[in-house]
GUFI-743948 format. One record per residue: residue in one letter; z, x, y of N, C-alpha, C in turn. Coordinates in steps of 0.02 Angstrom, whole numbers, padded with zeros to 5 digits, always signed. Each point is the difference from the previous one (the first is absolute). Layout:
N
AZXYZXYZXY;...
// end
This chain:
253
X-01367-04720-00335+00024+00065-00022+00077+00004+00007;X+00043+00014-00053+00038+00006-00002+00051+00072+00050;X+00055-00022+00030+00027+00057+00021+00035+00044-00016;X+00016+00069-00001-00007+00046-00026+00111-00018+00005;X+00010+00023-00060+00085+00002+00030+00028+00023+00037;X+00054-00011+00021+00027+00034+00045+00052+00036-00007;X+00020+00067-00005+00060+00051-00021+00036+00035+00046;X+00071-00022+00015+00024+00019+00035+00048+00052-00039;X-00008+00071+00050+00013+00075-00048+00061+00032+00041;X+00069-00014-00023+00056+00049+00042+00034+00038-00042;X+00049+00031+00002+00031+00053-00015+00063-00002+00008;X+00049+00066+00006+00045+00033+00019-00001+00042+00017;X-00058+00054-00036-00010+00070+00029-00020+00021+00067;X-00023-00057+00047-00022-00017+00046-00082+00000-00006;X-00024-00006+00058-00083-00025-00016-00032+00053+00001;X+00016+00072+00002-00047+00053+00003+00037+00024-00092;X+00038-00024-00014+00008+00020-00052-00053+00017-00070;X+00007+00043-00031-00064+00018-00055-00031-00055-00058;X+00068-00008-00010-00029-00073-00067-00009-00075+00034;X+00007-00023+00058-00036-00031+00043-00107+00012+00006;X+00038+00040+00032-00101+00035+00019-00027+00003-00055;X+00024+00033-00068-00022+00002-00049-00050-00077-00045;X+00065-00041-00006-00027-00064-00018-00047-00033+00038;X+00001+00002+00089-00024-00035+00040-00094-00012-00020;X-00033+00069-00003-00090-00020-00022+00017-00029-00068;X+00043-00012-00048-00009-00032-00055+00004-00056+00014;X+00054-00037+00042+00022-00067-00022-00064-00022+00080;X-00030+00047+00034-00058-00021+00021-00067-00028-00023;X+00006+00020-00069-00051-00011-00037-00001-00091-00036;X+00049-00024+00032+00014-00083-00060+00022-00018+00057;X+00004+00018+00083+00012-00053+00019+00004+00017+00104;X+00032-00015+00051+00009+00031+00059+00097-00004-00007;X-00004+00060+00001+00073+00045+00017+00026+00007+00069;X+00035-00040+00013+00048+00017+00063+00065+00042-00014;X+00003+00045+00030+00059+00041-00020+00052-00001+00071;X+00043-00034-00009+00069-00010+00037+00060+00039-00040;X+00003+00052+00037+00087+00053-00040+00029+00023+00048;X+00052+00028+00001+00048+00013+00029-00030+00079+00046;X+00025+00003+00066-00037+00078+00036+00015+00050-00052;X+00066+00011-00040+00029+00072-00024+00032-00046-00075;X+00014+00074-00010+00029-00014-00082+00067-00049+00033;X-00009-00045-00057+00058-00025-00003+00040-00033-00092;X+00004+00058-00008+00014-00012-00068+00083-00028-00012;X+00029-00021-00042+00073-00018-00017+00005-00060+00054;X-00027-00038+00031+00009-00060+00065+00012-00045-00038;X-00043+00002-00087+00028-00100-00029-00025-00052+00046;X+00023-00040-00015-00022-00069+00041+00041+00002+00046;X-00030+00023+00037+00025+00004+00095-00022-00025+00046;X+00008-00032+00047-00010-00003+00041+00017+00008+00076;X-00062+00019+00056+00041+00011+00045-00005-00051+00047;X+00074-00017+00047+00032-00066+00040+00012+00033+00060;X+00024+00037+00018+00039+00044+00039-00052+00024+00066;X-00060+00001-00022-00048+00037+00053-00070-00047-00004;X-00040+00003+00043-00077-00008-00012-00030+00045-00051;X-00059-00058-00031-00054+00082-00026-00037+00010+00033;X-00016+00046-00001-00095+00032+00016-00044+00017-00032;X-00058-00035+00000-00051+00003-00026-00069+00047+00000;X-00022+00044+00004-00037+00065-00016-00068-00015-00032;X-00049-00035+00028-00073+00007-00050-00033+00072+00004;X-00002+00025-00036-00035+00064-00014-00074-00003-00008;X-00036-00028-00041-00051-00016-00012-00024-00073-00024;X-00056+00003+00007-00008-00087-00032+00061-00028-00074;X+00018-00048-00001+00047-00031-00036+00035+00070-00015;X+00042+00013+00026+00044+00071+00003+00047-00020+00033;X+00067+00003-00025+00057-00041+00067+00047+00063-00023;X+00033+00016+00042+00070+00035-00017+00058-00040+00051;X+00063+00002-00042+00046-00061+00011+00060+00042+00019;X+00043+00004+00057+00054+00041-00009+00066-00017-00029;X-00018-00006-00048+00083-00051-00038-00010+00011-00081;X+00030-00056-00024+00001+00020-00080-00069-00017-00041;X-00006+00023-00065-00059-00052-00030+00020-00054-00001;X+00055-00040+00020+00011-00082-00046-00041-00034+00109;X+00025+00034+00036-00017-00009+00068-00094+00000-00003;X-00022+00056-00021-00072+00017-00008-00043-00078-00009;X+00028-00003-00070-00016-00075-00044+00000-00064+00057;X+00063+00009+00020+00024-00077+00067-00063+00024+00047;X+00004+00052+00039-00048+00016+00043-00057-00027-00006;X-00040+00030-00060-00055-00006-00028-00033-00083-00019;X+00048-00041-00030-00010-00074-00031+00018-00044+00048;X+00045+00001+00054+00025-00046+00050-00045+00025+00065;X-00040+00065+00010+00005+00008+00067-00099+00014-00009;X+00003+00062-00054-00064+00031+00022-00056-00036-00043;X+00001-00036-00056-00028-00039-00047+00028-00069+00008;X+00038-00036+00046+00008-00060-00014-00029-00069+00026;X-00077+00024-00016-00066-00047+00000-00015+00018-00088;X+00038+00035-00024-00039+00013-00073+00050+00033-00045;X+00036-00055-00039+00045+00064-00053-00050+00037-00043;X+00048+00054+00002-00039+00043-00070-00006-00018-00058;X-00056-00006-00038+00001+00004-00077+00043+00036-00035;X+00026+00046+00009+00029+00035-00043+00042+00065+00060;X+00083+00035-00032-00006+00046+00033+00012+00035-00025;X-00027+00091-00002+00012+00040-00036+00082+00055+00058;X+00050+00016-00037+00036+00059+00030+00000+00053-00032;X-00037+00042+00028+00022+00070-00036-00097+00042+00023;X-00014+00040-00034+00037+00039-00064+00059+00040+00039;X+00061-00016-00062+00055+00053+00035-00001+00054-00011;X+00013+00070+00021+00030+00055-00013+00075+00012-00035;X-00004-00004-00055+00079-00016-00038-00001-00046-00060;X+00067-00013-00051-00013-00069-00020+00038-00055+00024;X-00003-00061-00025+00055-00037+00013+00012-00037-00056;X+00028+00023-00045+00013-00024-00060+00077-00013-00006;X+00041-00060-00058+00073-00016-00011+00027-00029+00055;X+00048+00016+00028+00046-00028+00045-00031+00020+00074;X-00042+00070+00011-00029+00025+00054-00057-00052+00038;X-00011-00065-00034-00028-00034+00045+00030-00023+00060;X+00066-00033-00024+00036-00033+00073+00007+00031+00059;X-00031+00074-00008+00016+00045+00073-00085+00017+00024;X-00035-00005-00065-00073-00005+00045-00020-00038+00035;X-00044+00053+00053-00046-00051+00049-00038-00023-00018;X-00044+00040-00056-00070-00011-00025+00008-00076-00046;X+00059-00005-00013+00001-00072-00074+00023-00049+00059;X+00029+00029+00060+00044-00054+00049-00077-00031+00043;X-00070+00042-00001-00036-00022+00046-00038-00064-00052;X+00005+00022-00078-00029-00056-00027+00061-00050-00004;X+00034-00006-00013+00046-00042-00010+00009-00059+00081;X-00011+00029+00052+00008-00010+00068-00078-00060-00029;X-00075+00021+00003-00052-00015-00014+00008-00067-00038;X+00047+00007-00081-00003-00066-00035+00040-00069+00031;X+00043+00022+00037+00032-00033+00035-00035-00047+00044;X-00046+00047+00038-00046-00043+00041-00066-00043-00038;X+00013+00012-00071-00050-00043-00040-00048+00033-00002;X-00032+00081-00018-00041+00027+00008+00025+00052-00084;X-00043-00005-00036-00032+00004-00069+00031+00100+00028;X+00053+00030-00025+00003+00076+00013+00025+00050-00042;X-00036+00057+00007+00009+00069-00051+00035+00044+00046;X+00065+00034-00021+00017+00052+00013+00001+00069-00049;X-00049+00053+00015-00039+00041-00049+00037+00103+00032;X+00011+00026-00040+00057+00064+00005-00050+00047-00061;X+00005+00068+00018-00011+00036-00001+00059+00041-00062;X+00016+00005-00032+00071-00001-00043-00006+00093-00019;X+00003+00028+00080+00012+00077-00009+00050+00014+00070;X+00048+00050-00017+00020+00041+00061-00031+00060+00011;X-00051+00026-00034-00042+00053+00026-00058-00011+00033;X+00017+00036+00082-00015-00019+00055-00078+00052-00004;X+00016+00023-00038-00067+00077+00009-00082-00052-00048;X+00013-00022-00033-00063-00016-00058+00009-00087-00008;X+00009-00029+00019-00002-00082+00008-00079-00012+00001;X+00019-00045-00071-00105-00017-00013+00016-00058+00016;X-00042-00045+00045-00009-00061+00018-00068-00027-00038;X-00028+00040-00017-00063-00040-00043+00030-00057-00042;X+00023-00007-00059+00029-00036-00066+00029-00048+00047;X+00048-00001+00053+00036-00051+00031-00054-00039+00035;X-00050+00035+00047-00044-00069+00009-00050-00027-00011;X-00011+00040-00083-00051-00056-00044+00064-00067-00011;X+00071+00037-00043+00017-00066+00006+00025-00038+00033;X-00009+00009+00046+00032-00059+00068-00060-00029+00020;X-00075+00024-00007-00059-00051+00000+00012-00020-00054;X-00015-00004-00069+00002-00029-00047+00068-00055-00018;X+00051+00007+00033+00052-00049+00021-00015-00040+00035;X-00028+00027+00053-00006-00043+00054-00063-00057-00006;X-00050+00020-00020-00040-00048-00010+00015-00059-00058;X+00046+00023-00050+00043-00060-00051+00044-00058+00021;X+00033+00050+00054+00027-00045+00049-00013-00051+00052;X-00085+00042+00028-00028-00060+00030-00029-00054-00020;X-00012+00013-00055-00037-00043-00056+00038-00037-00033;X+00059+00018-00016+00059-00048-00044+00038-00034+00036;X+00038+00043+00034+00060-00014+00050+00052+00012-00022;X+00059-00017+00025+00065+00044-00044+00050-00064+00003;X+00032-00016-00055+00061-00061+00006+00049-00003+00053;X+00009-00069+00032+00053+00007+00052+00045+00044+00030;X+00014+00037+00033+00077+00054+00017-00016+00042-00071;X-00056+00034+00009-00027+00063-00053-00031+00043+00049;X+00029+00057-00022-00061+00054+00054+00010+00059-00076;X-00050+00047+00024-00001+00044-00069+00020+00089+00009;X+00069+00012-00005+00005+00074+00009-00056+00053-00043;X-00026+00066+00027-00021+00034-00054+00015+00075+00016;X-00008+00037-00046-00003+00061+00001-00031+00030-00048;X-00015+00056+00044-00061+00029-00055+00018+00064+00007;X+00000+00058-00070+00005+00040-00028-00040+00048+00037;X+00040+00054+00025-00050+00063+00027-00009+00039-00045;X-00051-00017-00060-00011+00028-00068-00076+00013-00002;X-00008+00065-00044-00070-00004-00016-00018-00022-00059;X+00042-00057-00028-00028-00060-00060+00022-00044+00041;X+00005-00025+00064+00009-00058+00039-00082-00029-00012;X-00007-00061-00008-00075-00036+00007+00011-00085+00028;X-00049-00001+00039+00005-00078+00006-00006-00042-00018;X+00000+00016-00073-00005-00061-00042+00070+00021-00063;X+00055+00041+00008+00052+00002-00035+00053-00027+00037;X+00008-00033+00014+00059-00047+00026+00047-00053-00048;X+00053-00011-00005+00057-00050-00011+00018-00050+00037;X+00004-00067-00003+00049-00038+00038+00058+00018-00022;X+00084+00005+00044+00047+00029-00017+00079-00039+00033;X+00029+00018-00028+00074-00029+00036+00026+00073+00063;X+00018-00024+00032+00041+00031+00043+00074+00018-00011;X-00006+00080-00018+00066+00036-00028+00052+00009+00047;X+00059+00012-00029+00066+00016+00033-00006+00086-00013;X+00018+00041+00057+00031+00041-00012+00031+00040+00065;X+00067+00034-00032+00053+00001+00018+00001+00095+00046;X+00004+00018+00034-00018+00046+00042+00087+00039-00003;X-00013+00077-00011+00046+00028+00014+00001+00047+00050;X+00068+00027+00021-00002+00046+00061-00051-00054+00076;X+00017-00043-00005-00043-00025+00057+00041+00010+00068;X+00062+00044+00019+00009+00015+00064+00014+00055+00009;X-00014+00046+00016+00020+00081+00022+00033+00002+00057;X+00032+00053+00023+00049-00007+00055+00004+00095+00005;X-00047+00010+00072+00008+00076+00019+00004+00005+00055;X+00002+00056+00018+00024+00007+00094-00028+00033+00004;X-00010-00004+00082-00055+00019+00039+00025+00052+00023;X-00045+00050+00051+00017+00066+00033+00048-00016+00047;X+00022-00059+00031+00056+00006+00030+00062-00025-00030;X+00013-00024-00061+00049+00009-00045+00032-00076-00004;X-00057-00037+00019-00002-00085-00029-00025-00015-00043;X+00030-00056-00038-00028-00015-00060-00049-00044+00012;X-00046-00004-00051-00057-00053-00017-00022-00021-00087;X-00031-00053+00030-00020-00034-00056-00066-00002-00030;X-00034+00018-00057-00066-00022-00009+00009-00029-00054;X-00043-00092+00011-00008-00009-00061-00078-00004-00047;X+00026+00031-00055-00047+00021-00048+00002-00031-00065;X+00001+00013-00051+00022+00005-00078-00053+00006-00049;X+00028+00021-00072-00017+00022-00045-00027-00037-00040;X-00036-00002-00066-00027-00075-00027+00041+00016-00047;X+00053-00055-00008+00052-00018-00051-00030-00034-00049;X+00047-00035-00050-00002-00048-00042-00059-00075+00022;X-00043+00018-00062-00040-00075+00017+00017-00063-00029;X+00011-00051+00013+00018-00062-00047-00060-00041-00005;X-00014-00056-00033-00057-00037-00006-00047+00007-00060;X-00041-00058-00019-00033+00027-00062-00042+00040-00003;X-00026-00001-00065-00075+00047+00004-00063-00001+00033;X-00001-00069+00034-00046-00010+00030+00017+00014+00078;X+00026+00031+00027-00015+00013+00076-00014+00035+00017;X+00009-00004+00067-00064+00042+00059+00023+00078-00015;X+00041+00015+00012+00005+00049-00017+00008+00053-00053;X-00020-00028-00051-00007+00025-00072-00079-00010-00006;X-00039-00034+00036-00061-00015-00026-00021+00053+00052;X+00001+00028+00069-00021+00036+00025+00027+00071-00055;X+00056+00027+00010+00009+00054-00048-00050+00005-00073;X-00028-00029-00007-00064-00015-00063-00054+00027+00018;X-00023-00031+00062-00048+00020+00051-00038-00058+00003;X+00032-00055+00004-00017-00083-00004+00010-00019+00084;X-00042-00027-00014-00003-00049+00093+00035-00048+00000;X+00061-00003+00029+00049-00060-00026-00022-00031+00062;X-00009-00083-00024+00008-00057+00037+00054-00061+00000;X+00025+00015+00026+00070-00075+00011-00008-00037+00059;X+00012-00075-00071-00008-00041+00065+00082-00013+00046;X-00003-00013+00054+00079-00020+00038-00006-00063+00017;X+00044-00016+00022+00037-00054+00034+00059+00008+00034;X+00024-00045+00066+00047+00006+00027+00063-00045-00010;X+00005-00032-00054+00066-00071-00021+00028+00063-00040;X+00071+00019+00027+00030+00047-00030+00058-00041-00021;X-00019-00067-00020+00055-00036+00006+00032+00008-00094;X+00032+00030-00022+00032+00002-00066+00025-00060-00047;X-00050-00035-00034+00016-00065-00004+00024+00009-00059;X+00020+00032-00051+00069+00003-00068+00059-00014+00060;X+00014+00046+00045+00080+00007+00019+00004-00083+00048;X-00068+00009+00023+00016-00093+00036+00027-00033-00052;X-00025-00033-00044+00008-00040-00049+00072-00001-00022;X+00019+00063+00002+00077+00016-00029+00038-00013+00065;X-00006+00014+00048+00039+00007+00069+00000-00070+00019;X-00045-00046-00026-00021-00072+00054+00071-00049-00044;X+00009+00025-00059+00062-00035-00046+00073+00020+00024;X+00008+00076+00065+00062+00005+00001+00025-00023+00060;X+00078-00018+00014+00018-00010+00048+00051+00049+00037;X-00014+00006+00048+00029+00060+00038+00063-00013+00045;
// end
């Protein structure tokens, strides 16, 4: 008899987070789910890690870990410490609360915990929720398709230094079977620092911003969600710009 896969499930939102719990009886259903995430939200961390301190480790319930550090820490925790008699088949991060679409990946946790995952040679989805309204967030549509991903994935596998961003449309023509593969857009954020003072008459900073100018073709993530399309992009981490190599390797400095 064959064994059942194995899915290792973290986050950013932290592990009590909603689109966590949400997916968790689904992606129970194709396989045993260990869920290793971070104790508390830890959103905007990116690929972080922490050096500086010990972690601590938190089992809550059976395969239930809470990690006090980042998601990219969760992942290390999880594959080097609490599973390392058994990598995971596959790892899912998310579901997020938010999106992470264009340039807003490099500051997620949720794309930093898969990205952390492919690294260690483990087949991974990082899957977002692509709403800021905190009141009506449907998680249904997101984890039909993150089972229906996920089992393609266990079954196929994904090409070398590939992990697969997604986001899904908080739409009521969202379905799990309307999805795009997509490029990953540029876009350019305005007003992203405010500067007000406080009741004792110091200044401060919040940063925020506006959704500016988008660049990129017709096919990206974020034009295919605005449709009400489930955009899927694949990533990679060789950010290496090989037109300007080619040109640069001829000059002398």
């Amino acid at each position: 008899m064959a064994r059942r896969p194995l899915i290792l499930l973290s986050n950013d939102d932290g592990v009590e987070g909603e689109g966590l719990r949400a997916v968790h009886p689904y992606l129970q259903k194709i396989g045993r789910v260990v869920v290793c995430a971070p104790d508390r939200e830890r959103s905007g961390t990116g690929h972080s890690l922490t050096l500086t301190r010990p972690l601590r480790v938190k089992k809550l319930a059976r395969d239930v870990y809470a990690v006090d550090g980042t998601p990219t820490d969760a992942v290390m925790v999880a594959v080097h410490g609490l599973l390392k008699k058994r990598k995971p088949d596959i790892l899912v991060s998310g579901i997020n609360w938010g999106p992470n679409l264009c340039d807003d990946i490099t500051y997620s946790g949720t794309v930093a915990a898969a990205m952390e995952g492919m690294l260690l040679g483990i087949s991974s989805i990082a899957v977002s929720l692509a709403t800021r309204n905190h009141r009506k967030p449907s998680w249904g549509v997101a984890a039909q398709f993150t089972v229906r991903l996920a089992r393609f994935v266990l079954k196929n596998g994904l090409p070398e230094d590939t992990f697969l961003n997604v986001n899904v449309p908080n739409s009521r023509n969202a379905k799990p079977d309307r999805y795009a593969i997509t490029t990953q857009g540029r876009r350019i954020y305005e007003d992203v620092l405010y500067e007000k003072i406080d009741p004792r008459g110091k200044p401060y900073y919040w940063i925020a911003g506006s959704e500016g100018k988008l660049r990129g073709g017709k096919s990206n993530d974020l034009l295919a969600v605005k449709r009400g399309v489930i955009s899927v992009t694949p990533l990679h981490l060789d950010l290496t710009h090989y037109k300007v190599m080619d040109k640069l390797i001829h000059i002398k400095l």
